[in-house]
C-alpha positions as CSV (number, residue, x, y, z in Angstrom):
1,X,-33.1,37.6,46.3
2,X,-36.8,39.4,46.3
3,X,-39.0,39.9,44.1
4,X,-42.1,42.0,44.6
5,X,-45.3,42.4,42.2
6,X,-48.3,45.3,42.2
7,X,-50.9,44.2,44.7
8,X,-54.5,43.5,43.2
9,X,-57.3,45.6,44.3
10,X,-58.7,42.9,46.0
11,X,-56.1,42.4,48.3
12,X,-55.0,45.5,49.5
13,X,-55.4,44.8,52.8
14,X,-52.0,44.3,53.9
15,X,-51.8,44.1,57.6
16,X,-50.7,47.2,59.7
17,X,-48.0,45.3,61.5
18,X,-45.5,43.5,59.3
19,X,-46.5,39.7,58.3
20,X,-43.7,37.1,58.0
21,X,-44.3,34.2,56.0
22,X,-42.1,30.8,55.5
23,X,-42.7,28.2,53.1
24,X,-41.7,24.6,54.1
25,X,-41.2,21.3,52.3
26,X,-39.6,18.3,50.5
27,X,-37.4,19.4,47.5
28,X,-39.6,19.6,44.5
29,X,-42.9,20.3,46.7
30,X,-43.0,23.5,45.1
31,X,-42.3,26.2,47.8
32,X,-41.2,28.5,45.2
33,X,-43.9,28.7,43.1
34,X,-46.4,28.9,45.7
35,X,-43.9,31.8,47.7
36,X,-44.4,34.0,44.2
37,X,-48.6,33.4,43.8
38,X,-48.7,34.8,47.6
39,X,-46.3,37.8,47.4
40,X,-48.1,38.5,44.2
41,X,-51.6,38.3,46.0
42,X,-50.5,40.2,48.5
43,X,-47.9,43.0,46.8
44,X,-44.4,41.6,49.8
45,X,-41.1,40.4,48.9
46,X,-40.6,36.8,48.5
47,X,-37.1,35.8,49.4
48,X,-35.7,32.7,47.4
49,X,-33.7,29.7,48.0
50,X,-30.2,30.4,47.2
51,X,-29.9,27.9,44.5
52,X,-28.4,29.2,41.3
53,X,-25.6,30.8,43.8
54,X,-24.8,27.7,45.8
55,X,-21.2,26.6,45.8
56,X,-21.7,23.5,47.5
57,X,-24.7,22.1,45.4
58,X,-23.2,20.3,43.0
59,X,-20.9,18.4,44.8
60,X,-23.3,17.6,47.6
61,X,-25.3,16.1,45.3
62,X,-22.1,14.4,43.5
63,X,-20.6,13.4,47.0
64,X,-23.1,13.7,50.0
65,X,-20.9,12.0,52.5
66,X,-17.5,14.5,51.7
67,X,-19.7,17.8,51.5
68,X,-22.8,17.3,53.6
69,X,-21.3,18.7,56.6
70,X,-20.4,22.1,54.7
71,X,-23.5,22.2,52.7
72,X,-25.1,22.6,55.8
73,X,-23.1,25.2,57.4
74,X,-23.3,27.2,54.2
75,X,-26.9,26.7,53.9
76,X,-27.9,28.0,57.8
77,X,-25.4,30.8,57.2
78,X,-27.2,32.2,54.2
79,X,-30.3,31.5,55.7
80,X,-29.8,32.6,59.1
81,X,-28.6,36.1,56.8
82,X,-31.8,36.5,54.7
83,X,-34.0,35.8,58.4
84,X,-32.5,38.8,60.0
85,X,-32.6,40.9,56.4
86,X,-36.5,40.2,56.5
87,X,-36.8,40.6,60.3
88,X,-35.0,44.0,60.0
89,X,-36.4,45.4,57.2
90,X,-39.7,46.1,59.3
91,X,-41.6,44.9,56.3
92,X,-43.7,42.0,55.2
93,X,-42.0,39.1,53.4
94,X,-42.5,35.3,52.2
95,X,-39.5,33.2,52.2
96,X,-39.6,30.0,50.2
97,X,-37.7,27.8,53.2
98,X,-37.5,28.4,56.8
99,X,-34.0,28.1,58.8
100,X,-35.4,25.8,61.1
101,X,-35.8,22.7,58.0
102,X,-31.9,22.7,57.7
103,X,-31.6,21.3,61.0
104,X,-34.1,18.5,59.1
105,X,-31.9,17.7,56.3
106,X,-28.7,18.1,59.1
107,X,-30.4,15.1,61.0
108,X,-31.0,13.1,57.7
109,X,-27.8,13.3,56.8
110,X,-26.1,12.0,60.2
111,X,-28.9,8.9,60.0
112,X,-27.6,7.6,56.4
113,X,-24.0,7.9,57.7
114,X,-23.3,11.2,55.0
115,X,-22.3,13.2,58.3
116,X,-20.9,11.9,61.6
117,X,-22.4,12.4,65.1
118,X,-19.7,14.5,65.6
119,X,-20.3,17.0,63.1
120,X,-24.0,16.9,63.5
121,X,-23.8,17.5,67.2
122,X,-21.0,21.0,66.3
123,X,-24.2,21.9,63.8
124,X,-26.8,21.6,66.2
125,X,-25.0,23.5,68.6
126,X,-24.2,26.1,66.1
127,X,-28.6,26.6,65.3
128,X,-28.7,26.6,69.3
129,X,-26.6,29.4,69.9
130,X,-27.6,31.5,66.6
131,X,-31.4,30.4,67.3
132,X,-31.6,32.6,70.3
133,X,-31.2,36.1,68.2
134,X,-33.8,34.5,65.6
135,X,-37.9,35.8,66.0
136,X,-40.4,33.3,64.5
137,X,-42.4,33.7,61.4
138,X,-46.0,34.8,61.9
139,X,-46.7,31.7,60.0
140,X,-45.1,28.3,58.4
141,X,-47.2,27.0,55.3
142,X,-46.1,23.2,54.6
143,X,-46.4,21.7,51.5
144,X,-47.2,18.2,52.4
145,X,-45.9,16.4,49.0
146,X,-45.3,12.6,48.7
147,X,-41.7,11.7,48.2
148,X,-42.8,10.1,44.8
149,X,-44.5,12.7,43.7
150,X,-41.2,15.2,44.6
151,X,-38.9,13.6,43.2
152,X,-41.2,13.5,39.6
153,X,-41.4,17.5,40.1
154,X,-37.7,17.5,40.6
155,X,-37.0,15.6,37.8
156,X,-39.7,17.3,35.5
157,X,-37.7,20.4,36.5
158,X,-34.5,19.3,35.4
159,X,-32.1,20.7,37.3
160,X,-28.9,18.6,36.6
161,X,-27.1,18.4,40.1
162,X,-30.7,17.2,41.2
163,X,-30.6,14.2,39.1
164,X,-29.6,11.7,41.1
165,X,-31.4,12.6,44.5
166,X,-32.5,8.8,45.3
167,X,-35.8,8.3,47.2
168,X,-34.3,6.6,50.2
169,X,-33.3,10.4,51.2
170,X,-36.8,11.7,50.1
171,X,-38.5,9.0,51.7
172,X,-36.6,9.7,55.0
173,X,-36.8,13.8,54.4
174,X,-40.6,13.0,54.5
175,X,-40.7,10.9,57.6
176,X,-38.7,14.0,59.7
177,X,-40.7,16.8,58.1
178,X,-43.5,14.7,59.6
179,X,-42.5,15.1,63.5
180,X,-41.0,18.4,62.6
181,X,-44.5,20.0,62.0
182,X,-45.5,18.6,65.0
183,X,-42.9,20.1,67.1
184,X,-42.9,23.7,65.1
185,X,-46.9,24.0,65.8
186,X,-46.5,24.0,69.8
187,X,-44.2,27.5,68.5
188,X,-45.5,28.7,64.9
189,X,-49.0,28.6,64.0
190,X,-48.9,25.9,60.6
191,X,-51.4,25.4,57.8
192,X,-50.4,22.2,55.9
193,X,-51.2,22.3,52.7
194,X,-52.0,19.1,50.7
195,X,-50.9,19.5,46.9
196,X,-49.9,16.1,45.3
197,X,-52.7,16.6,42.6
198,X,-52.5,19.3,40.7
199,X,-53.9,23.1,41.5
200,X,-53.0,26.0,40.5
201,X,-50.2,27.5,42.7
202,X,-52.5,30.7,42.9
203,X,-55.7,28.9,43.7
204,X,-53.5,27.4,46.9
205,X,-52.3,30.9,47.5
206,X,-56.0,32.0,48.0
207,X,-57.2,29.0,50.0
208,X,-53.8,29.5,52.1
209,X,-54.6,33.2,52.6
210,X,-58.5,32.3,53.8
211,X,-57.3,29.8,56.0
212,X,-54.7,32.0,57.4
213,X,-57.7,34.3,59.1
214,X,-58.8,31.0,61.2
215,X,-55.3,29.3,61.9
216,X,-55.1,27.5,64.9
217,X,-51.8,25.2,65.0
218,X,-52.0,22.8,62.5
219,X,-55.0,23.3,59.6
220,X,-55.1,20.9,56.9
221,X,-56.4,22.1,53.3
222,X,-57.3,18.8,51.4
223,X,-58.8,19.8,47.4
224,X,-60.6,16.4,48.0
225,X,-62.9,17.9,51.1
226,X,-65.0,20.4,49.2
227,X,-64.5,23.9,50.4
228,X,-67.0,26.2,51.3
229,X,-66.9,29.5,48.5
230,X,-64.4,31.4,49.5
231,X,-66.3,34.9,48.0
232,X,-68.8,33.6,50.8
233,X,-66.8,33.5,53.4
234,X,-64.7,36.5,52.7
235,X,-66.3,38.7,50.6
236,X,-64.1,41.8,51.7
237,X,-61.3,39.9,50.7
238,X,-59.3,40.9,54.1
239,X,-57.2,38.0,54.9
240,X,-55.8,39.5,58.5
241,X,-57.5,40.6,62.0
């Protein structure tokens, strides 16, 4: 699913060469919300997670153990689908998670005994093999969100399958997403967003979109650091070289 909103005179310097954005983070970190503020600022597609249409959620989140194997499968598929659409389309595009975190949750899963080593191993060979016909975003923004404070998003949200997510598996989510950054940076330039207090999910947007100019590997935006103006330092309001 895309959605795609008029471009602000301010920003209507879209790149010539297509720009392909992923969003990554905890459940609840709010990769959706931020995905929509940057299409917005920037008039691209953003490409959702497939929630409302997953046939596996429910009972995932009823009975990990039974359905976390075919959750995953299911997820990479549609994933791995909605990569290529966005790599084909010779367009730019946001997506709100990027293939390469299921392999996170995969992992998780095997370590609390809700898939077996077995199972995991068929997986990882499965994102092996499909990897290799699979180009890398132009950028990975990670929403660096405290497992506490996700799972008080996710129950402020109120989805009902998501009610009983426990914070052992948010906790443990947290602790992979961790070495994952490091490992996707040495590939993907990153910009790691900190957003456990509250701002605006268009005032990140704007601070990611500034940042995004300077990216080298891993930047940190931290709303506790004062920032320099960003008028001052980009007053033409042209976030690419």
């Amino acid at each position: 699913m895309s959605n795609v909103s008029p471009t602000p005179s301010c920003y209507k310097h879209i790149p010539t060469q297509p720009i392909f954005i992923s969003i990554s983070g905890l459940i609840g970190a709010g990769k959706s919300t931020l995905a929509t503020s940057i299409g917005k600022l920037l008039g691209i597609p953003c490409y959702y997670e497939p929630v409302e249409t997953n046939v596996y959620l429910e009972d995932f989140y009823t009975d990990m153990k039974k359905y976390g194997f075919a959750m995953q499968v299911y997820l990479f598929n549609k994933r791995f689908s909605q990569h290529q659409t966005i790599i084909w389309s010779g367009k730019s595009a946001i997506q709100d998670r990027s293939i390469y975190e299921d392999a996170i949750f995969a992992k998780v899963l095997m370590k609390q005994g809700n898939m077996t080593e077995r199972d995991y191993q068929t997986y990882l060979d499965l994102f092996r093999n499909m990897s290799n016909f699979m180009r890398h975003p132009n950028l990975l923004v990670h929403l660096d969100v405290t497992p506490e404070e996700a799972l008080d998003r996710i129950n402020k949200r109120s989805r009902g399958c998501e009610s009983g997510i426990p914070i052992e598996y948010l906790r443990e989510l947290y602790k992979e997403y961790n070495q994952f950054i490091e490992d996707i940076s040495k590939r993907i330039p990153v910009i790691k967003v900190k957003w456990d207090q509250f701002r605006s999910a268009d005032e990140v947007a704007t601070y990611v979109l500034t940042e995004f100019k300077k990216v080298k590997r891993i930047v940190e935006v931290d709303f506790q650091t004062q920032i320099q103006d960003i008028d001052e330092q980009n007053g033409d309001g042209n976030w690419f070289f």
